[in-house]
PDB file of N, CA, C and O in Angstrom:
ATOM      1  N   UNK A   1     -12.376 -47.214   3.977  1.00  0.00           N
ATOM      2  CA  UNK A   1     -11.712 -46.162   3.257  1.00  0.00           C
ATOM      3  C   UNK A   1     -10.973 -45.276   4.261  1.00  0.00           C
ATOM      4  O   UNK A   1     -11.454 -44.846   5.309  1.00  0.00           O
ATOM      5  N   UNK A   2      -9.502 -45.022   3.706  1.00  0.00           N
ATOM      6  CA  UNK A   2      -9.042 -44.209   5.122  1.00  0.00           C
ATOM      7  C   UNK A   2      -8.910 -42.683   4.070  1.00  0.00           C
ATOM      8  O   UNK A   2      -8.702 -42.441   2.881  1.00  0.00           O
ATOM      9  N   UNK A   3      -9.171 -41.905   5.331  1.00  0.00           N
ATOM     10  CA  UNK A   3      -9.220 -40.139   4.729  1.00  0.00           C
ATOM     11  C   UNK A   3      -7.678 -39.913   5.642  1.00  0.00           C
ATOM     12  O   UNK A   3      -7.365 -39.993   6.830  1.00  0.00           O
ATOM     13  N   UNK A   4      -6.822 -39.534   4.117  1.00  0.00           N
ATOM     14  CA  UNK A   4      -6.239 -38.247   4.981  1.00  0.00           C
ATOM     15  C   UNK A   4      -5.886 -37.503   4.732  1.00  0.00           C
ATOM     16  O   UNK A   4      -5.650 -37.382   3.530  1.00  0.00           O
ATOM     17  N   UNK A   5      -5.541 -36.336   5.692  1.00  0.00           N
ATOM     18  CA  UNK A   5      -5.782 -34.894   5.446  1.00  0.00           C
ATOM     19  C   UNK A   5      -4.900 -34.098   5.795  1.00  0.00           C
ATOM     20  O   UNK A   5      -4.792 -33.597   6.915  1.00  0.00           O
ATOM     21  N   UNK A   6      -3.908 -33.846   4.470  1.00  0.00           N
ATOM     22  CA  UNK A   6      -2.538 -33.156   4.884  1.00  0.00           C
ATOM     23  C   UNK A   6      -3.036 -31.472   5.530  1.00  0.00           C
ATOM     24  O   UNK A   6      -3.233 -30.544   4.746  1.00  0.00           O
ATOM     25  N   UNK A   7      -3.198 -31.293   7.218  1.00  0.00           N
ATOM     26  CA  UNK A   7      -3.946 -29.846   7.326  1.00  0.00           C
ATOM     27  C   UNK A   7      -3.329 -28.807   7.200  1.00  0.00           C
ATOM     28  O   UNK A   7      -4.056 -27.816   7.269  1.00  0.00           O
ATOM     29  N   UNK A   8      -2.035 -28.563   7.006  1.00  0.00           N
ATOM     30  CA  UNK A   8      -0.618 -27.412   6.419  1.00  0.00           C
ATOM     31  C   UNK A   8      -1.286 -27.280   5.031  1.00  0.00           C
ATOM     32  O   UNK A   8      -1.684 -26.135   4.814  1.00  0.00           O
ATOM     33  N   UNK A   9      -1.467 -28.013   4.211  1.00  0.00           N
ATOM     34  CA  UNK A   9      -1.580 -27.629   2.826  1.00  0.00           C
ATOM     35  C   UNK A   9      -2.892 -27.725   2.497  1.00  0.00           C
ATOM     36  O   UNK A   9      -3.117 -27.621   1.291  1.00  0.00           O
ATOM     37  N   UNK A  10      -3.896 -27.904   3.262  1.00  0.00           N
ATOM     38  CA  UNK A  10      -5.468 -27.735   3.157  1.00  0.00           C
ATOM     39  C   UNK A  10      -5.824 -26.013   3.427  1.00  0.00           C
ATOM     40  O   UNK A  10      -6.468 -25.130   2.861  1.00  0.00           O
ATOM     41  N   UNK A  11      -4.854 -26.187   4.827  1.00  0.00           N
ATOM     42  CA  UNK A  11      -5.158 -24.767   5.137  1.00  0.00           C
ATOM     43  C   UNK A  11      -4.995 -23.384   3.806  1.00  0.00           C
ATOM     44  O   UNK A  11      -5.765 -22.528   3.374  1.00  0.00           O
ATOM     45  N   UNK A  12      -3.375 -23.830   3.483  1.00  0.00           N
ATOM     46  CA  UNK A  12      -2.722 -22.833   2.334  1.00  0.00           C
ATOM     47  C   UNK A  12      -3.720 -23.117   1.181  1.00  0.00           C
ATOM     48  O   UNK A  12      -3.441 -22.192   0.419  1.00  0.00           O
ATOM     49  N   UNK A  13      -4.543 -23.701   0.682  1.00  0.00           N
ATOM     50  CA  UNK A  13      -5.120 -23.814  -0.083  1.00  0.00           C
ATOM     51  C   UNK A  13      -6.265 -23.018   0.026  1.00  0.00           C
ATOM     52  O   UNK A  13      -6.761 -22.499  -0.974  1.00  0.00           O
ATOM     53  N   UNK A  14      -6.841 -22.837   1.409  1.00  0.00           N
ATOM     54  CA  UNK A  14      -8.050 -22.114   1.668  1.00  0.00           C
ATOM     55  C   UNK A  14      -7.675 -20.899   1.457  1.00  0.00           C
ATOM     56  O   UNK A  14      -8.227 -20.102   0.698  1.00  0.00           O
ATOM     57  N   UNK A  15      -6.414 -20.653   2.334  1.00  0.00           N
ATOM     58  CA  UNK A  15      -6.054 -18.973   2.046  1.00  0.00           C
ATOM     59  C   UNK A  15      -5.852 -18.659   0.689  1.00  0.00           C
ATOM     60  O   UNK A  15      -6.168 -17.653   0.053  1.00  0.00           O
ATOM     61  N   UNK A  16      -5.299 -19.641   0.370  1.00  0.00           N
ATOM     62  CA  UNK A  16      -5.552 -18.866  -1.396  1.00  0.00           C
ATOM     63  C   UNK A  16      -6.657 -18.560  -2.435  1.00  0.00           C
ATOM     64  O   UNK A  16      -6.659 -17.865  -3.451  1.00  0.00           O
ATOM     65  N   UNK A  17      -7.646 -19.360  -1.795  1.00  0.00           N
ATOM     66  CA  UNK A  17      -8.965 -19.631  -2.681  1.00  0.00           C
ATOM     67  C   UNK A  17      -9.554 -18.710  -2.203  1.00  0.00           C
ATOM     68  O   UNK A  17     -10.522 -18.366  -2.882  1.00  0.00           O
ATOM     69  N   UNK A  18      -9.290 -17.802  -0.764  1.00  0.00           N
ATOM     70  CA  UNK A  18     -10.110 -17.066   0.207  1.00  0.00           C
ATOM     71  C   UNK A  18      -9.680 -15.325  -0.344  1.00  0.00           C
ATOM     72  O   UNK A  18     -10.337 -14.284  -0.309  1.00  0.00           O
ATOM     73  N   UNK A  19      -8.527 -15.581  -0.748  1.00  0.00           N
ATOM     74  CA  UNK A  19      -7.509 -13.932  -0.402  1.00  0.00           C
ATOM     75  C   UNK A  19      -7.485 -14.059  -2.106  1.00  0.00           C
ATOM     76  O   UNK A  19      -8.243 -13.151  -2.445  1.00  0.00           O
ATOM     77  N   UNK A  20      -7.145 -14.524  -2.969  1.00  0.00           N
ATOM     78  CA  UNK A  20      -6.515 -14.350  -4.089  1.00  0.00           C
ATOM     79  C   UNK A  20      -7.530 -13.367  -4.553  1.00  0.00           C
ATOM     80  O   UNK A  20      -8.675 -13.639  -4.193  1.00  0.00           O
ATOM     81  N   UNK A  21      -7.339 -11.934  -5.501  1.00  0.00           N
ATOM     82  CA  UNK A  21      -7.781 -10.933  -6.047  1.00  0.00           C
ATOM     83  C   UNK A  21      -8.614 -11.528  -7.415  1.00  0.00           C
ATOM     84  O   UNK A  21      -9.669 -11.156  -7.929  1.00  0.00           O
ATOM     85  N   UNK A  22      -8.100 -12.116  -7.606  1.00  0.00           N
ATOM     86  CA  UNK A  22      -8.669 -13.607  -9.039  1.00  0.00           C
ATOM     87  C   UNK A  22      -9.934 -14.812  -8.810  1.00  0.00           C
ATOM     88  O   UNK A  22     -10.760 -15.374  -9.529  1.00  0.00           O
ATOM     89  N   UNK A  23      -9.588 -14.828  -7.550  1.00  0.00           N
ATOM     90  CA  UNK A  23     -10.494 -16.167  -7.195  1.00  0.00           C
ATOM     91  C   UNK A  23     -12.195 -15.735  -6.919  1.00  0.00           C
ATOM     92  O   UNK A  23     -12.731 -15.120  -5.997  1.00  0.00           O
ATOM     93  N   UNK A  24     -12.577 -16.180  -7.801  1.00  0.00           N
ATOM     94  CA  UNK A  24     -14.429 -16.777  -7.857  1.00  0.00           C
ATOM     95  C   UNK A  24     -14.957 -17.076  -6.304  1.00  0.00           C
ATOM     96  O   UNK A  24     -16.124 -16.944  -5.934  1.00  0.00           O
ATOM     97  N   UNK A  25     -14.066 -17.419  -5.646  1.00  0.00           N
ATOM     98  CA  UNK A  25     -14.974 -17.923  -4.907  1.00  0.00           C
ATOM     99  C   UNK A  25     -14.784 -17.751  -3.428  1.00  0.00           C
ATOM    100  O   UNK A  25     -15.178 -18.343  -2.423  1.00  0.00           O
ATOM    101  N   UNK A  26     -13.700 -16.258  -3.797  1.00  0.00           N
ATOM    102  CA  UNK A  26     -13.596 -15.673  -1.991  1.00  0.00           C
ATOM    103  C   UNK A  26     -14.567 -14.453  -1.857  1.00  0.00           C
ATOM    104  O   UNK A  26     -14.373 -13.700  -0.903  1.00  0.00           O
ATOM    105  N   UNK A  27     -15.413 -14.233  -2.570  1.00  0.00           N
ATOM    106  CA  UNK A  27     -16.704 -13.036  -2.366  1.00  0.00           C
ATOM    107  C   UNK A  27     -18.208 -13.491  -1.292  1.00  0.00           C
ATOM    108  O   UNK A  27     -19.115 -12.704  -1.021  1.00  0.00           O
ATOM    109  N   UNK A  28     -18.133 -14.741  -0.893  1.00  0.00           N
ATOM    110  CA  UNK A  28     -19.115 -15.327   0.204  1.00  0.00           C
ATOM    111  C   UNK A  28     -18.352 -16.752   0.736  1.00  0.00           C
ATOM    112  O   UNK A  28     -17.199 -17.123   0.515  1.00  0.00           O
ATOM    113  N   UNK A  29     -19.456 -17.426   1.538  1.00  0.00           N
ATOM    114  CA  UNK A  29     -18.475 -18.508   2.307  1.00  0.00           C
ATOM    115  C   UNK A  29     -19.450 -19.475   1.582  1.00  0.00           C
ATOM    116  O   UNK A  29     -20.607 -19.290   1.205  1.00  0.00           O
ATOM    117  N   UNK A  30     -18.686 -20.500   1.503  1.00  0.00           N
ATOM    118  CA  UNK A  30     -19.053 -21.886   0.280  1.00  0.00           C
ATOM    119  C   UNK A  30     -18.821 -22.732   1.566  1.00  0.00           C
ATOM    120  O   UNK A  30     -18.090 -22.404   2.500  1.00  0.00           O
ATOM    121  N   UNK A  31     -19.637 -23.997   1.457  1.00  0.00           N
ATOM    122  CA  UNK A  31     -19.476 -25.212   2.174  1.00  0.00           C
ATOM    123  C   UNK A  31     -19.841 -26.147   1.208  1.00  0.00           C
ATOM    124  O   UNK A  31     -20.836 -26.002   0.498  1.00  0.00           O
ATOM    125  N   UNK A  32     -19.012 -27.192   1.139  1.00  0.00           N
ATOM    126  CA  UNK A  32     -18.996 -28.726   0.994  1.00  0.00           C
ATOM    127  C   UNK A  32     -19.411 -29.947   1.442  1.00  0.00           C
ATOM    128  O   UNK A  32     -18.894 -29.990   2.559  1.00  0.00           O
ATOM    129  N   UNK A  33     -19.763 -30.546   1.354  1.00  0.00           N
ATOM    130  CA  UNK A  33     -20.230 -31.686   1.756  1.00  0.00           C
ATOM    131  C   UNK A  33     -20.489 -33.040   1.200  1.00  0.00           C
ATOM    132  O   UNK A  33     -21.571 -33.586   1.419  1.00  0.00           O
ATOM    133  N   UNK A  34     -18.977 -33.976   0.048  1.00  0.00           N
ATOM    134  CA  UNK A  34     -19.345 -35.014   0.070  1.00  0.00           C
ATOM    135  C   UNK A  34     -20.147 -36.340   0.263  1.00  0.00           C
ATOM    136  O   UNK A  34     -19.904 -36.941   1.309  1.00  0.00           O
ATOM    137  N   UNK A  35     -20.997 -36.849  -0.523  1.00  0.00           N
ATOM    138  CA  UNK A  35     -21.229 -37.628   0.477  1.00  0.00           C
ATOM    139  C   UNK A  35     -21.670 -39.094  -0.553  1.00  0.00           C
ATOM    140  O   UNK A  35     -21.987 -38.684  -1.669  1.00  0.00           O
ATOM    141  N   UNK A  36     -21.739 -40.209  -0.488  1.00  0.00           N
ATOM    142  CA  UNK A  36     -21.485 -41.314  -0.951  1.00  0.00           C
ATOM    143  C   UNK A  36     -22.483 -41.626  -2.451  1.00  0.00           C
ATOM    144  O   UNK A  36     -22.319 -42.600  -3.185  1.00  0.00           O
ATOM    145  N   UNK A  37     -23.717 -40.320  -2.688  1.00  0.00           N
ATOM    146  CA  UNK A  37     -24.369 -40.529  -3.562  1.00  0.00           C
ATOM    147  C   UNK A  37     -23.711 -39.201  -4.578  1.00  0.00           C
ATOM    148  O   UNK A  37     -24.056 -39.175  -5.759  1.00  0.00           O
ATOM    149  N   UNK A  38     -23.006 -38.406  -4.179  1.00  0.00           N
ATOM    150  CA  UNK A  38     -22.564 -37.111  -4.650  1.00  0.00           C
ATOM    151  C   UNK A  38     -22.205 -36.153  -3.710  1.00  0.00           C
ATOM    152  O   UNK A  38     -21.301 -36.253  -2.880  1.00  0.00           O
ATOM    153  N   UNK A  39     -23.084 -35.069  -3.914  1.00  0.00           N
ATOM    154  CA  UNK A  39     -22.689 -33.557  -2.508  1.00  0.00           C
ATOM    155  C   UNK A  39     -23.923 -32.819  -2.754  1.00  0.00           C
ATOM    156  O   UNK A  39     -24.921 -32.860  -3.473  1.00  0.00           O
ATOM    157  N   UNK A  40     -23.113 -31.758  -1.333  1.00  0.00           N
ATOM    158  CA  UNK A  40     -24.124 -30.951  -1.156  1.00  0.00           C
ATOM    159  C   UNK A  40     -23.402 -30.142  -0.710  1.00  0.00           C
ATOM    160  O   UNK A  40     -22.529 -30.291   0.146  1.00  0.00           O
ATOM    161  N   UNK A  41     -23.946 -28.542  -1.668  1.00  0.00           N
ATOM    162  CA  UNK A  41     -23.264 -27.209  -0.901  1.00  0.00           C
ATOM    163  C   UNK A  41     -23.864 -26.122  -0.795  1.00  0.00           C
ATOM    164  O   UNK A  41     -24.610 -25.656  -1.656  1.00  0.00           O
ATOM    165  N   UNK A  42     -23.525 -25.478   0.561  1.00  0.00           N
ATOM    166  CA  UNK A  42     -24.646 -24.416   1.099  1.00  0.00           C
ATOM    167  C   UNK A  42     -23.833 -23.084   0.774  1.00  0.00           C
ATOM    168  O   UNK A  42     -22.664 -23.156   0.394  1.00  0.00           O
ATOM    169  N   UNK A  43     -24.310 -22.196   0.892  1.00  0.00           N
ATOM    170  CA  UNK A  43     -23.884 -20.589   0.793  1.00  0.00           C
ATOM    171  C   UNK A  43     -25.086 -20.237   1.327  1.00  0.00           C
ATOM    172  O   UNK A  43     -26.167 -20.738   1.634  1.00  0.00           O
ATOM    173  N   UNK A  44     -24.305 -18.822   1.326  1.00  0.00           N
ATOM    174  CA  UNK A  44     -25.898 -17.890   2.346  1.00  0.00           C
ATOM    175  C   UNK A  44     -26.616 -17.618   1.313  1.00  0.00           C
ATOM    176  O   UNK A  44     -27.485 -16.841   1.707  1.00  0.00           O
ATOM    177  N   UNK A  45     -26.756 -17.838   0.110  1.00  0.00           N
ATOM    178  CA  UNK A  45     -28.134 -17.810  -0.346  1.00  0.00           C
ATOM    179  C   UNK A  45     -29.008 -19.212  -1.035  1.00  0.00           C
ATOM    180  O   UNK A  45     -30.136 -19.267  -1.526  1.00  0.00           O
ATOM    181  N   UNK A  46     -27.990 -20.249  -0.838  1.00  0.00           N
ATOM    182  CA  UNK A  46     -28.645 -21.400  -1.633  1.00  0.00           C
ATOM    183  C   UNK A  46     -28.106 -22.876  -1.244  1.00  0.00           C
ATOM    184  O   UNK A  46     -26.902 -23.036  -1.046  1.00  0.00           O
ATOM    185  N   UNK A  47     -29.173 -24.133  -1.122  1.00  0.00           N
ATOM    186  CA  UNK A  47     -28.588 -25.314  -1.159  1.00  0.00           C
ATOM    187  C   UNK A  47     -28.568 -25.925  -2.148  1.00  0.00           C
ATOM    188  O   UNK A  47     -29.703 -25.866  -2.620  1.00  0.00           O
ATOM    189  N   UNK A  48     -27.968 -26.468  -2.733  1.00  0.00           N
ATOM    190  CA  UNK A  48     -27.640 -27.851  -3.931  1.00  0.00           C
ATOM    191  C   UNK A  48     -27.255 -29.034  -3.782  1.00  0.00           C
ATOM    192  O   UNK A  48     -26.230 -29.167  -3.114  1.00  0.00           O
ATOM    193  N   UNK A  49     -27.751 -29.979  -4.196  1.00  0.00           N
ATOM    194  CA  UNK A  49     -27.763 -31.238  -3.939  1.00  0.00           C
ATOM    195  C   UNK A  49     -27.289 -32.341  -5.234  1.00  0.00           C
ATOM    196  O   UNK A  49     -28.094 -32.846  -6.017  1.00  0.00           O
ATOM    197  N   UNK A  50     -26.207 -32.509  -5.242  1.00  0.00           N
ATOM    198  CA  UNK A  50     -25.467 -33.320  -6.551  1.00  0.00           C
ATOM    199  C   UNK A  50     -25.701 -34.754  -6.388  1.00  0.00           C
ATOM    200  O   UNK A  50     -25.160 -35.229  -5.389  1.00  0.00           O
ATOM    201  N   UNK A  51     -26.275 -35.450  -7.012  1.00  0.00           N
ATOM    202  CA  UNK A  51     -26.168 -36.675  -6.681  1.00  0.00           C
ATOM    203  C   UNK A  51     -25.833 -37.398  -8.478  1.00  0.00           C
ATOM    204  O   UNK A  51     -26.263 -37.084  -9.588  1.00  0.00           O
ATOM    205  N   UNK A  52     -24.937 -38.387  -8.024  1.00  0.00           N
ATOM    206  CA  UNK A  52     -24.180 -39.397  -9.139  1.00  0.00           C
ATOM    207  C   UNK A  52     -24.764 -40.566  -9.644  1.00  0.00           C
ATOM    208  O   UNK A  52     -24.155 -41.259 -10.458  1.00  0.00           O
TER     209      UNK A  52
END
């Protein structure tokens, strides 16, 4: 499987999800983590574990 990763428009995407006055989800820092059974995402108060 090839990944790729346009990083100009990954970036602009963060800043918007980060700065926008609207956005859910610029009030703490969110991490991601794909991974072949589902994901997993951390914040400073919690882990979750998605699996498919």
């Amino acid at each position: 499987m090839e990944v790729i990763i346009n990083e100009p428009v990954v970036n602009d995407i963060q800043q918007l999800v980060r700065q926008h006055p609207d956005s859910k989800f610029n009030k703490s820092v969110l991490l991601t983590r794909c991974t072949e059974t589902g994901s997993m995402t951390l914040t400073d108060h919690s882990y979750t574990v998605l699996n498919h």
